[in-house]
Jmol script that loads the backbone (N, CA, C; Angstrom):
load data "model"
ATOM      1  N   UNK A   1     -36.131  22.488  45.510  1.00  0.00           N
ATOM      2  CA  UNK A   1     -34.993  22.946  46.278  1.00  0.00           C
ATOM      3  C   UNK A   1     -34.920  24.471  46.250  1.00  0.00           C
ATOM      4  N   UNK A   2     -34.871  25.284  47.556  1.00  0.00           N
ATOM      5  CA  UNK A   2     -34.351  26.505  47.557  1.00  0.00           C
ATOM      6  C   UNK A   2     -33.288  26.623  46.952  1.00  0.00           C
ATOM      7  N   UNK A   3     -33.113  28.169  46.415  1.00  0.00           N
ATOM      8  CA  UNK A   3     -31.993  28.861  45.326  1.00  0.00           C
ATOM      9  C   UNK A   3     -31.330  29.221  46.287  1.00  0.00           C
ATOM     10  N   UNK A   4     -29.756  29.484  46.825  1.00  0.00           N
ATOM     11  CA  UNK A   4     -29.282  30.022  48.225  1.00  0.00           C
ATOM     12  C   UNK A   4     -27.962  30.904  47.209  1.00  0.00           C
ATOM     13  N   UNK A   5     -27.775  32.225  48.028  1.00  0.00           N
ATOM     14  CA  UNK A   5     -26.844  32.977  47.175  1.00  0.00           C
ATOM     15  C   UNK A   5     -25.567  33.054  48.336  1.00  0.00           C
ATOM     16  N   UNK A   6     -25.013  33.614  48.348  1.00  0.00           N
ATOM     17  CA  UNK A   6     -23.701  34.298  49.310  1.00  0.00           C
ATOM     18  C   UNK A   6     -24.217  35.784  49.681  1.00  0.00           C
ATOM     19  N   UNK A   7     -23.860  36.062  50.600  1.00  0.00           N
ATOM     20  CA  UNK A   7     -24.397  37.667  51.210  1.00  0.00           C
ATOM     21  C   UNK A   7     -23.133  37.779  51.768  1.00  0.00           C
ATOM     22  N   UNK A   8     -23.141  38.780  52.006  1.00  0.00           N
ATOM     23  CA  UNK A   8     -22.220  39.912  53.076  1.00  0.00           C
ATOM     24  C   UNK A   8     -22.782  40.592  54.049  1.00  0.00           C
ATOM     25  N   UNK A   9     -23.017  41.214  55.210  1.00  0.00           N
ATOM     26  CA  UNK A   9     -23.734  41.765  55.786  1.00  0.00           C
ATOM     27  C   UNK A   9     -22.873  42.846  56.995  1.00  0.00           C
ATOM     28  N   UNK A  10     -22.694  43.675  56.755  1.00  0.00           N
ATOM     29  CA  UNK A  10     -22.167  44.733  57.318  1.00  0.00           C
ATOM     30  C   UNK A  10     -22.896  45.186  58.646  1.00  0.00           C
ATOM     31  N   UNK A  11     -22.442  45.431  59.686  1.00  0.00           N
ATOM     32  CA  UNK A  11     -23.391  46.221  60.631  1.00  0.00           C
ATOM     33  C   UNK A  11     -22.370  47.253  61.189  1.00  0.00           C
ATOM     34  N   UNK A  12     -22.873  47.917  61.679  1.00  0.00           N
ATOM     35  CA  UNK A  12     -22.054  49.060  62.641  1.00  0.00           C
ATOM     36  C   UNK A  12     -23.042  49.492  63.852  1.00  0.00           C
ATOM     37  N   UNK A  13     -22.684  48.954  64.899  1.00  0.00           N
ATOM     38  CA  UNK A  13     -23.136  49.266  66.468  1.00  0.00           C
ATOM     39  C   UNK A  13     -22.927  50.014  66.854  1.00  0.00           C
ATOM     40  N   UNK A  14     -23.518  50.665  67.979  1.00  0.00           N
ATOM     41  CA  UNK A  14     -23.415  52.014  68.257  1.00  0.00           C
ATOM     42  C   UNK A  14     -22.359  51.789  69.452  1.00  0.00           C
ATOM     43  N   UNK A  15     -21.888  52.690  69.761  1.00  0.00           N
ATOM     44  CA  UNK A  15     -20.949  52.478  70.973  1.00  0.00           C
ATOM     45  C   UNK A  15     -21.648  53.005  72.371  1.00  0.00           C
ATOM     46  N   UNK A  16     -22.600  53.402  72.447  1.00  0.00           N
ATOM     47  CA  UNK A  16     -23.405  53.412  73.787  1.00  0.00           C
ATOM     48  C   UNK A  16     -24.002  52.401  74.345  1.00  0.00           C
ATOM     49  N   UNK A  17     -23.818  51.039  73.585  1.00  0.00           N
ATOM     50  CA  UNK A  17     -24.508  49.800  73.786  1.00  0.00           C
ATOM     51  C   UNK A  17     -23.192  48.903  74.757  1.00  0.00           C
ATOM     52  N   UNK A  18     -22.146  49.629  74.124  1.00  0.00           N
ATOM     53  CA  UNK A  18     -21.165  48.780  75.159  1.00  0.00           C
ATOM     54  C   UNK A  18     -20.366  47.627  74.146  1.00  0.00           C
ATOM     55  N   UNK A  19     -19.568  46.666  74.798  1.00  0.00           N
ATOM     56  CA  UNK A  19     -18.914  45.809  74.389  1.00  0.00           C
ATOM     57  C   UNK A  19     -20.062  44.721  74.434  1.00  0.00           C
ATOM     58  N   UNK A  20     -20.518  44.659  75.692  1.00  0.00           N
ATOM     59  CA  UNK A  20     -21.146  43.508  76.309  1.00  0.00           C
ATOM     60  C   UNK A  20     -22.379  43.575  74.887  1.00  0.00           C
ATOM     61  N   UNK A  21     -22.921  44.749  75.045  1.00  0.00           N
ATOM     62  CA  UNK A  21     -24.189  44.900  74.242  1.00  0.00           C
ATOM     63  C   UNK A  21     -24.147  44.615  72.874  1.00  0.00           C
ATOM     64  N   UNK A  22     -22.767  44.737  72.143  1.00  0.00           N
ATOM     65  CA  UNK A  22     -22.402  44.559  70.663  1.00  0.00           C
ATOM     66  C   UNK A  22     -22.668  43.020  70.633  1.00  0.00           C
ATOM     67  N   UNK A  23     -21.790  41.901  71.539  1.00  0.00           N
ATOM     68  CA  UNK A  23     -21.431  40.959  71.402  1.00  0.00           C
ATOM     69  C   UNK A  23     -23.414  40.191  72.121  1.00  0.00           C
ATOM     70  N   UNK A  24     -24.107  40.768  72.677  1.00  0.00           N
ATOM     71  CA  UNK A  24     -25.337  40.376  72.691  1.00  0.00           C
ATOM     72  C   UNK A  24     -25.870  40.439  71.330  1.00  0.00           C
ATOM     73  N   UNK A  25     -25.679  41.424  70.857  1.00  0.00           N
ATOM     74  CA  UNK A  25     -26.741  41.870  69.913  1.00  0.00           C
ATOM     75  C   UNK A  25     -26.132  40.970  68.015  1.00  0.00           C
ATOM     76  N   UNK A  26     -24.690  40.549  68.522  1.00  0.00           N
ATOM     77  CA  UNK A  26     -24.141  39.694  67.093  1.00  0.00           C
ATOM     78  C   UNK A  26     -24.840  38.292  67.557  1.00  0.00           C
ATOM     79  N   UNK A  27     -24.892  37.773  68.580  1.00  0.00           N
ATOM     80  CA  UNK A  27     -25.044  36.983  69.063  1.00  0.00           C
ATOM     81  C   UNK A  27     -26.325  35.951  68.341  1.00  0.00           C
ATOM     82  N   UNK A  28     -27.457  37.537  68.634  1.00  0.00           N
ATOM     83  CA  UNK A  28     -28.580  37.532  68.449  1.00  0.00           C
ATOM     84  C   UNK A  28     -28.942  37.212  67.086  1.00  0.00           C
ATOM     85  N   UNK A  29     -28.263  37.969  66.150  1.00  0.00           N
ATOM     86  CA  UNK A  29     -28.347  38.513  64.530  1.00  0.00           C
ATOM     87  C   UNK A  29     -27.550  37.010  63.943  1.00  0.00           C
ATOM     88  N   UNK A  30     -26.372  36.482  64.421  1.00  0.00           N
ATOM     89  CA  UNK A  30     -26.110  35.361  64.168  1.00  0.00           C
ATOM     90  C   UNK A  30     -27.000  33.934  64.851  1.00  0.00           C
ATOM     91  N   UNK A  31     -27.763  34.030  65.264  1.00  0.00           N
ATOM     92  CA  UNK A  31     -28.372  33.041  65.676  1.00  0.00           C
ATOM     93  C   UNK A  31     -29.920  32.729  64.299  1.00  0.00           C
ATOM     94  N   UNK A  32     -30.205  33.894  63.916  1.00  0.00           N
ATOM     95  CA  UNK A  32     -31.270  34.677  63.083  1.00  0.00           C
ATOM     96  C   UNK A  32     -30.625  33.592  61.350  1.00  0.00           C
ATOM     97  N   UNK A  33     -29.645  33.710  61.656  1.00  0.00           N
ATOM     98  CA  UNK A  33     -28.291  33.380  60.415  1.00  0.00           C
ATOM     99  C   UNK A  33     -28.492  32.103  60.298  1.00  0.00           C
ATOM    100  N   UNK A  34     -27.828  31.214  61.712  1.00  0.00           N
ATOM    101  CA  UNK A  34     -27.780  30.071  61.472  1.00  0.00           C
ATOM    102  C   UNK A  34     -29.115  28.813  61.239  1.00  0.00           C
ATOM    103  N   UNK A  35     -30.302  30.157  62.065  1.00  0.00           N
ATOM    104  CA  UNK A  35     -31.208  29.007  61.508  1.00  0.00           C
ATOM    105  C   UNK A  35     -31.699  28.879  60.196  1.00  0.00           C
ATOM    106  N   UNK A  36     -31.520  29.878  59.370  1.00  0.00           N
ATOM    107  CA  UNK A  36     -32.067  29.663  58.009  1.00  0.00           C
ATOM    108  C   UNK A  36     -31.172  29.935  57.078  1.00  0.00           C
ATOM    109  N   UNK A  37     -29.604  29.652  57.849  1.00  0.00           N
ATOM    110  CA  UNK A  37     -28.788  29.725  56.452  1.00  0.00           C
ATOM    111  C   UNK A  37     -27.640  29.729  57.131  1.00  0.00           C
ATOM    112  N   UNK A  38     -26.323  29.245  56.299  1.00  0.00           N
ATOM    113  CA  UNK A  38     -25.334  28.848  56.630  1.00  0.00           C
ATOM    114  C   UNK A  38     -24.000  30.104  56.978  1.00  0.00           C
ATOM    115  N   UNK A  39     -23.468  30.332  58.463  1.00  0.00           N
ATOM    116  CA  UNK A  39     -22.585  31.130  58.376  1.00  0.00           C
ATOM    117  C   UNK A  39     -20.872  30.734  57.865  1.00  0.00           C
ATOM    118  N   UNK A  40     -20.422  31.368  56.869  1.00  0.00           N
ATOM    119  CA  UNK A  40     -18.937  31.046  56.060  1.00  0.00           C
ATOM    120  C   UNK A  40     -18.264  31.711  56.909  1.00  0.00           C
ATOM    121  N   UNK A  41     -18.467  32.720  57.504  1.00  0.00           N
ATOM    122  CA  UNK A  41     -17.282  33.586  58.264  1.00  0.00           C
ATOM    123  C   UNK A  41     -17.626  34.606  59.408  1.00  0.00           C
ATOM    124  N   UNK A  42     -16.951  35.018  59.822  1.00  0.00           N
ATOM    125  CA  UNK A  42     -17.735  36.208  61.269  1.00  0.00           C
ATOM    126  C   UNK A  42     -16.284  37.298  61.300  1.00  0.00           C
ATOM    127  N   UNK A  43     -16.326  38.353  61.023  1.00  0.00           N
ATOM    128  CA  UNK A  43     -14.977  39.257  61.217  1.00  0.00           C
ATOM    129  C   UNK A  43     -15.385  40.531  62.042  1.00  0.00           C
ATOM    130  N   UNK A  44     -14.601  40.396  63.330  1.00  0.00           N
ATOM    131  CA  UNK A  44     -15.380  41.538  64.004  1.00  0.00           C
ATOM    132  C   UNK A  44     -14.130  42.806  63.861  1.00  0.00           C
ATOM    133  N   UNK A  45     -14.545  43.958  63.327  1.00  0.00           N
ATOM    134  CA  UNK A  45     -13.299  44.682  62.820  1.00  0.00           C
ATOM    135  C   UNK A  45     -13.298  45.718  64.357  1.00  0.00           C
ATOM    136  N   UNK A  46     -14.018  45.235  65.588  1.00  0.00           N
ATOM    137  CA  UNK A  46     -14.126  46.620  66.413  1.00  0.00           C
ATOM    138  C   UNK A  46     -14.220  47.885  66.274  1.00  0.00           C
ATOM    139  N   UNK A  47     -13.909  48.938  66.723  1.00  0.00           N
ATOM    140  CA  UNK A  47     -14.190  49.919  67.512  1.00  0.00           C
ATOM    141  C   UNK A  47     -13.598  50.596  66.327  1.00  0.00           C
ATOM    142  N   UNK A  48     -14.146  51.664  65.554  1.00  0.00           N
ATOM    143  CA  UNK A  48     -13.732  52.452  64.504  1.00  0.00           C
ATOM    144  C   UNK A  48     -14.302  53.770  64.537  1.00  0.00           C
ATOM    145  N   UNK A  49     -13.359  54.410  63.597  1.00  0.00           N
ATOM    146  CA  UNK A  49     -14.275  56.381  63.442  1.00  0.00           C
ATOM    147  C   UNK A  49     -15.020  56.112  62.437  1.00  0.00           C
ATOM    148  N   UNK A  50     -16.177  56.681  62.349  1.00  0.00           N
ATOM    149  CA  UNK A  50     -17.232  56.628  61.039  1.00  0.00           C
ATOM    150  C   UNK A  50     -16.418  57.539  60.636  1.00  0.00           C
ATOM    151  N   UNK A  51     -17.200  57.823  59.382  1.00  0.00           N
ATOM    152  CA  UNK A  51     -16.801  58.588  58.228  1.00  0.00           C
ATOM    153  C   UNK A  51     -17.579  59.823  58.248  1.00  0.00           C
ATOM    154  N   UNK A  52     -18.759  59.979  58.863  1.00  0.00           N
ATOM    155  CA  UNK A  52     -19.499  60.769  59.289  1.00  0.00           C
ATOM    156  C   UNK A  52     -20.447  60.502  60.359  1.00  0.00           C
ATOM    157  N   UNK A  53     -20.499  61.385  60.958  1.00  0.00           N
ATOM    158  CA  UNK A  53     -21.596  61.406  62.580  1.00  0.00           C
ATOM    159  C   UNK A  53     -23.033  60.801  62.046  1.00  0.00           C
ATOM    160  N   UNK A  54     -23.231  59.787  62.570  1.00  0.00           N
ATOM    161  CA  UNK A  54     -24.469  59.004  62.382  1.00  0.00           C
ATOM    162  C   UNK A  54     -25.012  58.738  63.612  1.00  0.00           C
ATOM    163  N   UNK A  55     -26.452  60.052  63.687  1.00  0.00           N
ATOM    164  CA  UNK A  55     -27.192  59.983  65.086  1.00  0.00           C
ATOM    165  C   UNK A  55     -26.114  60.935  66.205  1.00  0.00           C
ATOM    166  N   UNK A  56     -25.450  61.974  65.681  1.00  0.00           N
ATOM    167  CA  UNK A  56     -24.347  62.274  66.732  1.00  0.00           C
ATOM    168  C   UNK A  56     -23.427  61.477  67.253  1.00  0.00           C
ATOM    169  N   UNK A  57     -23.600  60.177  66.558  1.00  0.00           N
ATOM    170  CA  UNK A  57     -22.040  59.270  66.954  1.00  0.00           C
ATOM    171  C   UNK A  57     -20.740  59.692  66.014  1.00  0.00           C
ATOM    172  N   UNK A  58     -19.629  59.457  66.755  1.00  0.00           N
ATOM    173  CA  UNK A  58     -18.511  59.841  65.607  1.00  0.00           C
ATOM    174  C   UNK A  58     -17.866  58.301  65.660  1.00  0.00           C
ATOM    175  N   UNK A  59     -17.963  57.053  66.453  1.00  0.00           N
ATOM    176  CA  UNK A  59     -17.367  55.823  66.524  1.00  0.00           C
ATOM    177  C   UNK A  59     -18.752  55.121  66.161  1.00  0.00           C
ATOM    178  N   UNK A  60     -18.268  53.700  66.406  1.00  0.00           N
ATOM    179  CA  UNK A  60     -19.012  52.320  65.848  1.00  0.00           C
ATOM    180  C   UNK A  60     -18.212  51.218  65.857  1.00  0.00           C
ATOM    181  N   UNK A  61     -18.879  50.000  66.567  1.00  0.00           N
ATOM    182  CA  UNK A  61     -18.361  48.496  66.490  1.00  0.00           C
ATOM    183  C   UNK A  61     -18.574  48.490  64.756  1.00  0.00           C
ATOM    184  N   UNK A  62     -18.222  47.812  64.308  1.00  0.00           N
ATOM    185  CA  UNK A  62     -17.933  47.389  62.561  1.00  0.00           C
ATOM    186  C   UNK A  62     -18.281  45.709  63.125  1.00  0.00           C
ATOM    187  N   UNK A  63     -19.019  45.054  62.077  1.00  0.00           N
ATOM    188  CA  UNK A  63     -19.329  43.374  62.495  1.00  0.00           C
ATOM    189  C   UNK A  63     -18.902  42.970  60.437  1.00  0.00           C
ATOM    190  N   UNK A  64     -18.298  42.194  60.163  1.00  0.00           N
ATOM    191  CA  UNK A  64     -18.532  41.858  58.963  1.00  0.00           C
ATOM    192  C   UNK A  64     -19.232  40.613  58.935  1.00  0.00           C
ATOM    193  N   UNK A  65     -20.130  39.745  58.448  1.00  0.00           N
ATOM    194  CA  UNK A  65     -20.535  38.596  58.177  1.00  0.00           C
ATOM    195  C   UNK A  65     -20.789  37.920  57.058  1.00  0.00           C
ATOM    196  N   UNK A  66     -20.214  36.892  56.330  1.00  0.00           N
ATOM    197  CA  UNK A  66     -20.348  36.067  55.004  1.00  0.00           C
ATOM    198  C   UNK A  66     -21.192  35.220  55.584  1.00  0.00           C
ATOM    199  N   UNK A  67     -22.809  34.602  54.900  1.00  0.00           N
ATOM    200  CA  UNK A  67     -23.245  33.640  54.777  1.00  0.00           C
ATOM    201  C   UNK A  67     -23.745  33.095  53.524  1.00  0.00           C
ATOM    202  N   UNK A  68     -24.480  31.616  53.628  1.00  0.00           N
ATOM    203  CA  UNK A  68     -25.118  31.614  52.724  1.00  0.00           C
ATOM    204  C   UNK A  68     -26.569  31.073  52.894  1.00  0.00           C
ATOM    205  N   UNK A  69     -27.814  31.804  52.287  1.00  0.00           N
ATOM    206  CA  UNK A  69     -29.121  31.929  52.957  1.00  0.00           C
ATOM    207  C   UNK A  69     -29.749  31.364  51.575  1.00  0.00           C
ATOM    208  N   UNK A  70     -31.329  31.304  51.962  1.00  0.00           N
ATOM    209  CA  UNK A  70     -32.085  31.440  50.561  1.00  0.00           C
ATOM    210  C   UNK A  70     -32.294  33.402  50.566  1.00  0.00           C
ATOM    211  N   UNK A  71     -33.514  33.752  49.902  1.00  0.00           N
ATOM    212  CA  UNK A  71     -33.363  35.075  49.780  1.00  0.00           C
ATOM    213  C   UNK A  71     -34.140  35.870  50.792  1.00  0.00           C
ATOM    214  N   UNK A  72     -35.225  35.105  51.348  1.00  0.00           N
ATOM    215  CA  UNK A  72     -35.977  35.634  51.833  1.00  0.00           C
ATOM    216  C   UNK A  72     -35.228  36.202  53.811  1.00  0.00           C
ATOM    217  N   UNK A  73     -33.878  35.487  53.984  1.00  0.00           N
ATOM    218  CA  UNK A  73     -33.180  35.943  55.285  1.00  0.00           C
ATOM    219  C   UNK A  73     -33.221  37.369  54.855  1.00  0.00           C
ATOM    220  N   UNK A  74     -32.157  37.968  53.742  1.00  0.00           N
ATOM    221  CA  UNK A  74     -31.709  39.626  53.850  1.00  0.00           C
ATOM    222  C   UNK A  74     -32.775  40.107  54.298  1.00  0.00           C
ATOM    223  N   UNK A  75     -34.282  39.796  53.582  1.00  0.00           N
ATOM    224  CA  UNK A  75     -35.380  40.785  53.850  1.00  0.00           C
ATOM    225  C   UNK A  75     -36.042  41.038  55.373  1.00  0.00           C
ATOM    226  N   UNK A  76     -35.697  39.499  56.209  1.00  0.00           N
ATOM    227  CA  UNK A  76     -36.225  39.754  57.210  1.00  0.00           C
ATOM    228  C   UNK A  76     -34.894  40.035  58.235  1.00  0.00           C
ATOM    229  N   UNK A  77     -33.658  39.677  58.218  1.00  0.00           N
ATOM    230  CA  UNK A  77     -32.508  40.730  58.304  1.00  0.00           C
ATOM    231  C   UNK A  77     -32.806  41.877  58.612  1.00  0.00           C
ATOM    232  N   UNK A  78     -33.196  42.851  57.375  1.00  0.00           N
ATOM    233  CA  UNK A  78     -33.024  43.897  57.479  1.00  0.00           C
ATOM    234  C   UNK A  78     -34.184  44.848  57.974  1.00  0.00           C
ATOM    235  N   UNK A  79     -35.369  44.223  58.088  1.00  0.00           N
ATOM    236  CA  UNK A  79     -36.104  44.352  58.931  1.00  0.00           C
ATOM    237  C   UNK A  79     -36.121  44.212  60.698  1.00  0.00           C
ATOM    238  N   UNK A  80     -35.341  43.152  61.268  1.00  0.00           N
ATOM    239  CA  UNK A  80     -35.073  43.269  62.048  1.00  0.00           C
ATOM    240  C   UNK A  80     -34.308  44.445  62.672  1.00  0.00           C
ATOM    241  N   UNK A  81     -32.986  44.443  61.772  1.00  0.00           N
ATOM    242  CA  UNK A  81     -32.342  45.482  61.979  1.00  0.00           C
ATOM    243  C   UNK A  81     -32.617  47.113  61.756  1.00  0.00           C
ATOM    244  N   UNK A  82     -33.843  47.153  61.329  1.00  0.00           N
ATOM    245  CA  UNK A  82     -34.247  48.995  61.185  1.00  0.00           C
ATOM    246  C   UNK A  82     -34.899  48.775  62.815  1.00  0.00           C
ATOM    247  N   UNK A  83     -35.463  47.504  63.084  1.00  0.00           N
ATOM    248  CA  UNK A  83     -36.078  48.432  64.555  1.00  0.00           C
ATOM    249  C   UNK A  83     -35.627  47.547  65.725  1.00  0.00           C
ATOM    250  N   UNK A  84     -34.170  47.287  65.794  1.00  0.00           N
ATOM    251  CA  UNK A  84     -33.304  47.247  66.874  1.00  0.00           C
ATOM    252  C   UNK A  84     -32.603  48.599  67.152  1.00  0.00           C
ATOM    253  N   UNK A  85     -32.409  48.850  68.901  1.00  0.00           N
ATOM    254  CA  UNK A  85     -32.457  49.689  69.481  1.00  0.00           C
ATOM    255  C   UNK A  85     -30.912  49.244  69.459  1.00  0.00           C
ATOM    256  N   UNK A  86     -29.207  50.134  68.805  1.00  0.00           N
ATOM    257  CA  UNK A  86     -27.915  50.150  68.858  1.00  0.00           C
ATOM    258  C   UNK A  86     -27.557  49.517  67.948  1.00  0.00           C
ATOM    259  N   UNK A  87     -28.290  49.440  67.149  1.00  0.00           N
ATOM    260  CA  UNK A  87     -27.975  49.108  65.095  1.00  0.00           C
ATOM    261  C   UNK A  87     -28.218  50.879  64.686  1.00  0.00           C
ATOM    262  N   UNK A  88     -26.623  51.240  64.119  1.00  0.00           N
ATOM    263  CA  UNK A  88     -26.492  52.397  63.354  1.00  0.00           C
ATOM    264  C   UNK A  88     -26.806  52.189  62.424  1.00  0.00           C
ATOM    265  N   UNK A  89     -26.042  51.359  61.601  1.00  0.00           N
ATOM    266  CA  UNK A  89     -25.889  51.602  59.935  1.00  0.00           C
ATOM    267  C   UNK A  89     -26.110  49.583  59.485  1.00  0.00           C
ATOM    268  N   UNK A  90     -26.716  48.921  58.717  1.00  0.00           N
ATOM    269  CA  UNK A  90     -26.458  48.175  58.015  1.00  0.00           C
ATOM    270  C   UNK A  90     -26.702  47.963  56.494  1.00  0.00           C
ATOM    271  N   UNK A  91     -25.950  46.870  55.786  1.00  0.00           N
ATOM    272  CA  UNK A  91     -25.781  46.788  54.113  1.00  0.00           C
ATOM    273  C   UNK A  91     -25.485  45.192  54.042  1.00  0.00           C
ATOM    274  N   UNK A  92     -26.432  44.735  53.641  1.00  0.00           N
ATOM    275  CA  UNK A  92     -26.463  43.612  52.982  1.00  0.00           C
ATOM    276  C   UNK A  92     -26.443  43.309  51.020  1.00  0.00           C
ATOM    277  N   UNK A  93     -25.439  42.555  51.176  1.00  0.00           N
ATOM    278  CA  UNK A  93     -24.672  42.621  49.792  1.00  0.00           C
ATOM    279  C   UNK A  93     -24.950  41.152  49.466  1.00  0.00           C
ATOM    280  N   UNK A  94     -25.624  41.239  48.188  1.00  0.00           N
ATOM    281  CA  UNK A  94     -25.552  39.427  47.807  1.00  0.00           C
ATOM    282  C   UNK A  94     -24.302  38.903  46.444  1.00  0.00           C
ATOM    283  N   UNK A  95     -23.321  38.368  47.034  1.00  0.00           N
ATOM    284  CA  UNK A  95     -22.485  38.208  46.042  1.00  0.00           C
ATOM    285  C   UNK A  95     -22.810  37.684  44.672  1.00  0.00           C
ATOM    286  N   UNK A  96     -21.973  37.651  43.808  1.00  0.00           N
ATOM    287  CA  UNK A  96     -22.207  36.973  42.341  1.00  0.00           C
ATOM    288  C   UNK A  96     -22.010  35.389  42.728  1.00  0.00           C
ATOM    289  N   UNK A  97     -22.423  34.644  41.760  1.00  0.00           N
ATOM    290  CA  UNK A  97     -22.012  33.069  42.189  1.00  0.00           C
ATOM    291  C   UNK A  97     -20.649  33.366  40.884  1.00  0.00           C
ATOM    292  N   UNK A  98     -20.304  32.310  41.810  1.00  0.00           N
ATOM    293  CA  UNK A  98     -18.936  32.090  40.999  1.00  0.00           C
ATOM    294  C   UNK A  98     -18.779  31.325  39.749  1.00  0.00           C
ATOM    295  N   UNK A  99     -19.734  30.849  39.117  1.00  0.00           N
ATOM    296  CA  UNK A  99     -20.205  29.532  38.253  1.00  0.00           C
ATOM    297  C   UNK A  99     -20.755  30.709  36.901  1.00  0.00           C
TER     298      UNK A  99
END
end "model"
wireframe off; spacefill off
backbone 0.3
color backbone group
């Protein structure tokens, strides 16, 4: 039996991609989710000020996501996400088990 942990997964979209383009591109990243691991939650926090200009942006869609995967999703996650075109910033967090 696979070991499966809890993650968190943060993204921040760029806002030149649009509304339409955010909600393509979660679409996408949650589909990535459900086939090899279970989604607990989806919180889309919208349209926010960064904290600092990333790429000359001063905004960003915010996506929060709880699942639960084996380990090998974050890695290809976050691979995906370095070479998608309107992915600013992401952080994948693997929670503690509660046990």
């Amino acid at each position: 039996m696979v070991k499966t942990a809890k993650y968190e997964v943060i993204t921040i979209y760029s806002v030149s991609v649009g509304e339409e383009g955010v909600t393509a591109l979660n679409d996408r990243f949650q589909g990535m989710m459900k086939d090899s691991g279970t989604i607990e939650s989806v919180e889309d926090w919208g349209k926010r000020r960064l904290a600092y200009p990333i790429n000359d942006e001063l905004e960003g869609y915010y996506t929060l996501v709880r699942m639960t995967c084996g380990p090998e999703l974050p890695a290809e996650l976050d691979r995906v996400f370095k070479i998608t075109d309107g992915v600013l910033r992401t952080m994948i967090i693997r929670l503690e088990d509660e046990a």
